[in-house]
C-alpha positions in Angstrom: 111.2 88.5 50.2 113.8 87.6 53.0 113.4 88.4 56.5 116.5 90.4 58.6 116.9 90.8 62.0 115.7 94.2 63.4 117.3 95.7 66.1 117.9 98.6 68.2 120.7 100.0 68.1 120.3 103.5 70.2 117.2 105.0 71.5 117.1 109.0 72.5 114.4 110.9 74.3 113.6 114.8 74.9 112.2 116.1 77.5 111.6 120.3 77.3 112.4 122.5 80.6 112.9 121.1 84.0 110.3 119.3 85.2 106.8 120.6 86.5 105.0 120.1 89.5 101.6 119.4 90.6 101.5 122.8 92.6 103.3 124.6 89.1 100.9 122.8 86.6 98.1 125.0 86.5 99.9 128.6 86.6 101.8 126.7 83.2 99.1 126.0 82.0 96.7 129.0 82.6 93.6 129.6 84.8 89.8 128.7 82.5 87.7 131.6 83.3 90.4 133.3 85.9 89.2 130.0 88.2 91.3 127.4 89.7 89.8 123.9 88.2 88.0 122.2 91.4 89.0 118.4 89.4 92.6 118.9 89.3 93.9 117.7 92.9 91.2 114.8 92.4 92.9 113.4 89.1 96.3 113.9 90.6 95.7 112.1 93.5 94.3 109.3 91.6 97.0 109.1 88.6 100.1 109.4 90.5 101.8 111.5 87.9 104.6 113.8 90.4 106.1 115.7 87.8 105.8 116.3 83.9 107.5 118.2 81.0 106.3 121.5 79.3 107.3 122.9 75.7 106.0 125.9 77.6 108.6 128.2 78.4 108.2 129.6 82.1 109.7 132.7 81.8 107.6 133.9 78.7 104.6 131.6 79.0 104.9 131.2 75.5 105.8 127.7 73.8 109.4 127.6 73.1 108.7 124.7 70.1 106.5 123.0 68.2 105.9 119.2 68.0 107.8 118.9 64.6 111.0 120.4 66.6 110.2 118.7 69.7 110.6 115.3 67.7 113.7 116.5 65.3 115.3 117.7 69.0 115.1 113.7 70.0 116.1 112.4 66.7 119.5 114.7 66.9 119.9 113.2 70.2 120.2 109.7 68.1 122.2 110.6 65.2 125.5 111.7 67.6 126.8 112.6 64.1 125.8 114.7 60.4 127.1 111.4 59.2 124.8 109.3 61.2 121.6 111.8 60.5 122.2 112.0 56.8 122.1 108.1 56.5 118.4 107.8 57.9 117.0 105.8 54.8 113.4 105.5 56.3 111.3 107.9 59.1 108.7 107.0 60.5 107.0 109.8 62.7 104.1 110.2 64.4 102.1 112.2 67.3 98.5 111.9 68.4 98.2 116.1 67.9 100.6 117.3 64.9 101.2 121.1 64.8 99.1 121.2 61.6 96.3 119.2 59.8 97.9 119.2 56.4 100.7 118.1 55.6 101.5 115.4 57.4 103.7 115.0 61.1 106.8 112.6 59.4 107.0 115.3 56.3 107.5 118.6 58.8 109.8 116.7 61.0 112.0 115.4 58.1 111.9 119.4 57.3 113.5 120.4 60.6 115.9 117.9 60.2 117.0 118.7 56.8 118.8 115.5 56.2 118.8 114.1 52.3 116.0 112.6 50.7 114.6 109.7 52.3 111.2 107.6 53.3 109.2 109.5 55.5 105.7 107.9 57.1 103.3 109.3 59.6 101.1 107.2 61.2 97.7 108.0 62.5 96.3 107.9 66.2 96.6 108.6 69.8 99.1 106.7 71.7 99.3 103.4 69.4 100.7 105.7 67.0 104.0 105.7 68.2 104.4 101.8 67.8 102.8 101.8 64.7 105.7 104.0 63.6 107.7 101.9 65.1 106.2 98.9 63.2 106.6 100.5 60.0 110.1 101.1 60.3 110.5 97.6 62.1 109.1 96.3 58.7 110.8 98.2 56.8 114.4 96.6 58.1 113.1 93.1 58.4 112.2 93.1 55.0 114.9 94.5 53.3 113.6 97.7 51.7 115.8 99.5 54.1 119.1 99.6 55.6 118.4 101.8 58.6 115.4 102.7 59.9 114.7 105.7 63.1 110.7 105.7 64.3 109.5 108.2 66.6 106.4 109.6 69.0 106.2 113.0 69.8 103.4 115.3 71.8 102.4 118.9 72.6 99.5 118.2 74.8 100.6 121.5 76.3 99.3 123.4 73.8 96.2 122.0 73.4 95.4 122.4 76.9 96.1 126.1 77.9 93.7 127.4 79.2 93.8 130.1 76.0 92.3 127.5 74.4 88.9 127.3 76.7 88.5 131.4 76.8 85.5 131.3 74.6 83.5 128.6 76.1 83.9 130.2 79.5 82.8 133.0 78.4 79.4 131.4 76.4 79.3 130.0 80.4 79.3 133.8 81.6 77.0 134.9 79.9 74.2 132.6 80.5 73.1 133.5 84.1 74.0 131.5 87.2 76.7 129.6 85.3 80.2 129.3 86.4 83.0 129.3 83.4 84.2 125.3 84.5 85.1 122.4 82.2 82.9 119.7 81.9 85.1 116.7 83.4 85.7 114.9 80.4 88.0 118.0 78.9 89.3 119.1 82.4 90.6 115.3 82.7 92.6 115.4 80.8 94.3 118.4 81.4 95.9 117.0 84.6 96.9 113.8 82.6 98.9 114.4 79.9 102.1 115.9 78.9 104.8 117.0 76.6 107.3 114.7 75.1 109.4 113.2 72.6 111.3 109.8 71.8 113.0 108.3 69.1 114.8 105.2 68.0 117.6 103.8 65.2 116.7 100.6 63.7 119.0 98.3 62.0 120.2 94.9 61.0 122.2 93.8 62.8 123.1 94.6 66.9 125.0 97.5 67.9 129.2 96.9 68.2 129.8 98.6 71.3 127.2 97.7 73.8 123.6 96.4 73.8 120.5 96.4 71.6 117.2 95.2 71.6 116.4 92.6 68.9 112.3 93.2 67.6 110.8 89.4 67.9 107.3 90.7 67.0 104.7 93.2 67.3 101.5 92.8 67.3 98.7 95.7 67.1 94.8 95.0 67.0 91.9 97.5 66.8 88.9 96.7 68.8 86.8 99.6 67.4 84.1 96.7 66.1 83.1 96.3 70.0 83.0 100.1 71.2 82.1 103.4 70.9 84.5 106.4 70.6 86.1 107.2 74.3 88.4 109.1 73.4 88.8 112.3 70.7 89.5 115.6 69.5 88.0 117.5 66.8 84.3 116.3 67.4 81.6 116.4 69.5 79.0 113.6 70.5 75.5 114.2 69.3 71.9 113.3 68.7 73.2 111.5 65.6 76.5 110.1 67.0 79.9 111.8 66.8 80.3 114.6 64.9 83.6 116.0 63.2 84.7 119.9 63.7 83.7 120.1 59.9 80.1 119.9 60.9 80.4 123.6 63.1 80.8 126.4 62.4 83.5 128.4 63.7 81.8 130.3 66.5 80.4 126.9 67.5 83.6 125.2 67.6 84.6 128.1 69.5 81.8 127.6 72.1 81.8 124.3 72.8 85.7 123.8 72.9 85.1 121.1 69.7 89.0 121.2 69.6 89.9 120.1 73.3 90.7 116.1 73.8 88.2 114.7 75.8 87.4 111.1 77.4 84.5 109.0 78.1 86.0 108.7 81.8 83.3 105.6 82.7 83.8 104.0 79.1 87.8 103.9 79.7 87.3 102.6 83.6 84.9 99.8 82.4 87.1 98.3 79.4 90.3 99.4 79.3 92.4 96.3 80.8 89.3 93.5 79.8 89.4 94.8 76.2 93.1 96.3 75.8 94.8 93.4 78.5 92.8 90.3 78.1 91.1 90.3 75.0 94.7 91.1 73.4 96.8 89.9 75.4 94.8 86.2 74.7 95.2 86.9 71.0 99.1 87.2 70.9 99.2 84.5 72.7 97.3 82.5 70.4 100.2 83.4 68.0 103.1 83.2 69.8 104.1 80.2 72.4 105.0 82.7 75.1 105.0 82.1 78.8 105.1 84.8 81.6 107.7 83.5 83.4 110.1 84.0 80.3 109.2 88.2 80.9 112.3 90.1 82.5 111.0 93.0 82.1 107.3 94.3 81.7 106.8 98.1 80.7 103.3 98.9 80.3 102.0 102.4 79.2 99.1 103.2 81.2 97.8 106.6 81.7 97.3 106.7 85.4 98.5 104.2 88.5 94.7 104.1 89.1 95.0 101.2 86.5 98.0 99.4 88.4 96.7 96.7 90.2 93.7 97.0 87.3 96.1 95.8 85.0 98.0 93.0 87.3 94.2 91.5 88.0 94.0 91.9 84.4 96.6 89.6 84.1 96.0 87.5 86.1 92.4 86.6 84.6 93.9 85.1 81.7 97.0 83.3 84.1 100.0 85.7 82.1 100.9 86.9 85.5 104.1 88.5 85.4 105.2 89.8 89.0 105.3 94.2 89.9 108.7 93.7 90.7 109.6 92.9 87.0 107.3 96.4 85.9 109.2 99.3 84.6 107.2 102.5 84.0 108.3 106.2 84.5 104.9 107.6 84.6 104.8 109.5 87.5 108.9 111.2 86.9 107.9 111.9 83.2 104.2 111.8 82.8 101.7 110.9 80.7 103.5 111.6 77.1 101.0 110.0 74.8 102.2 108.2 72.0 106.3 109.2 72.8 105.4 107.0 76.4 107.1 103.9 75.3 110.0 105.1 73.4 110.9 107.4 76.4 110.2 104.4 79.1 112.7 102.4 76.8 115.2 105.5 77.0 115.4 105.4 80.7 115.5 101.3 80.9 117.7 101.1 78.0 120.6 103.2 79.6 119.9 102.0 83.3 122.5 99.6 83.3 119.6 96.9 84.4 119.5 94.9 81.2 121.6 92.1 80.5 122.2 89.4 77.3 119.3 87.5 76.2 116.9 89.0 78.6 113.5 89.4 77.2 110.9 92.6 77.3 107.3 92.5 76.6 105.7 96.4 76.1 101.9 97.1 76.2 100.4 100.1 74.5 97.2 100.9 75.4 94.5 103.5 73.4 90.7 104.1 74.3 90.5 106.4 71.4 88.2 103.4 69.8 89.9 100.7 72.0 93.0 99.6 70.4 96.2 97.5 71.8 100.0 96.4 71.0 102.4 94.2 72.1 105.7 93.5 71.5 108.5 91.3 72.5 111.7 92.6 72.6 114.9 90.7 73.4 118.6 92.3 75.0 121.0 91.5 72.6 125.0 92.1 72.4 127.3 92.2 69.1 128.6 88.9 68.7 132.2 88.5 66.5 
């Protein structure tokens, strides 16, 4: 089977509501057990993050969409015309917390699209599963099965982090005496980290006409879930007997125990994030691919927290790929922590910066401690040539 070119052509990102503040956060998201969280200036000190999107709407306090219509708002964005939306031959969608279990992310957001009949993939995961979307439909193009290709990350942390959500575990908390309704840390986290997003791009073969694209070299993604325990997850608990799904409780239990809420393994993340996700991988690529540091224009790194800034550069630098801060783009702190939409929505804001130039080249890294997972890929500035 031959092998195309892949490029892209025009990348779009959504962002609901103006932006929210640190001091705004928690009336947005609601009060657990009527209390002000005692983590939350903590964790915002350390990650950095300034600002963030909400689906939540602050005049109601009610969310104004779902994840399915967050991610058809950004693909609309993309397709600047019905012509350009009803040619999508392949979709690949994806978001670490669909609106539903069944049926599938890709399948609902084709529905709010309405476009004809086409491919439509979801891919499964926290935030790797925005570039294995991306992959897919990377794949797709390169080897001919499609013309046109649009992938896409999308996230509602929002709603699984109201505090609506945590009402019947505070009160189990109430009700045994000399217990205060509070959030063990490993839920309360990560409801100062993350936030509510989406991205998308269009995939094709062969660079745009009127301005630049970014031709797809490679991407690489590698599971690491043979070393390391879970760290990160939803729908479970850890027990006696090792990590149980929701399927295993009842529904007062899951109820109780907030079995629903995303939680991390703070101290597993800290200890092997960047020498598992950054070195170990990083070392495997470039077994792969003859790639030097110095050839880097442009870094963009999705990390959840500038906690692991200078974590990562050491990284780096352990396995001599270092590639200097000035030549890091991130947008964490103006847009937040948006899961697997992150790197779509940090090549939004570099892609129409007016920064890039021809033939530059840009390396993304995609982190996940979910079961400790990593991507790469190598992305070059491109112009149509006659």
């Amino acid at each position: 089977m031959s092998i195309h070119p892949v490029y892209i052509s025009r990348i779009a990102a959504e962002l609901p509501f103006d932006a929210v503040s640190n001091e705004q956060m928690e009336a947005r998201l609601g009060l657990v057990g009527d209390k002000p969280s005692r983590a939350r200036r903590l964790i915002l000190r350390s990650n950095g993050i300034q600002q963030r999107h909400y689906v939540i709407d602050p005049a109601s306090g009610e969310p104004a969409m779902n994840n399915a219509q967050l991610a058809a708002a950004a693909i609309r964005k993309l397709c600047q015309t019905p012509e350009q939306l009803n040619s999508i031959e392949c979709l690949a969608a994806s978001s670490s917390a669909p609106d539903q279990l069944m049926p599938n992310h890709a399948v609902m957001v084709h529905g709010e699209l309405g476009n004809p009949p086409c491919e439509v993939v979801a891919t499964a995961g926290i935030c790797l599963c925005g570039i294995t979307a991306l992959k897919y439909a990377w794949m797709s193009v390169a080897s001919g099965n499609s013309r046109n290709a649009v992938a896409c990350g999308s996230e509602v942390a929002s709603n699984m982090m109201h505090a609506r959500n945590f009402s019947a575990e505070a009160d189990a908390k109430l009700a045994q005496l000399g217990k205060q309704p509070e959030l063990a840390f490993e839920k309360d986290f990560l409801r100062w980290m993350l936030s509510d997003g989406a991205g998308a791009v269009w995939l094709q073969n062969e660079p745009a006409r009127e301005g630049l694209s970014l031709r797809i070299h490679w991407i690489e993604v590698m599971s690491f879930a043979n070393q390391l325990p879970t760290c990160m997850y939803a729908g479970a608990e850890h027990t006696g007997s090792g990590l149980q799904g929701w399927t295993r409780f009842d529904a007062d239990s899951r109820a109780a125990q907030s079995v629903m809420a995303v939680k991390q393994d703070v101290k597993l993340l800290n200890d092997n994030i960047v020498p598992v996700t950054v070195e170990q991988a990083l070392r495997r690529v470039l077994q792969k691919y003859p790639l030097q540091s110095a050839q880097i224009d442009h870094f963009l790194p999705h990390y959840s927290s500038e906690y692991f800034r200078d974590r990562l550069l050491q990284g780096l630098e352990n396995i001599d790929f270092v590639i200097p801060q000035s030549k890091w783009f991130t947008n964490l702190t103006s847009k937040g922590n948006t899961g697997s939409a992150s790197i779509f929505i940090m090549l939004e804001e570099l892609f129409h910066s007016g920064r890039l130039q021809v033939g530059e080249k840009i390396l993304c890294y995609i982190p996940e401690s979910g079961r400790f997972s990593s991507a790469f890929m190598l992305l070059e500035v491109a112009g149509y040539e006659t």
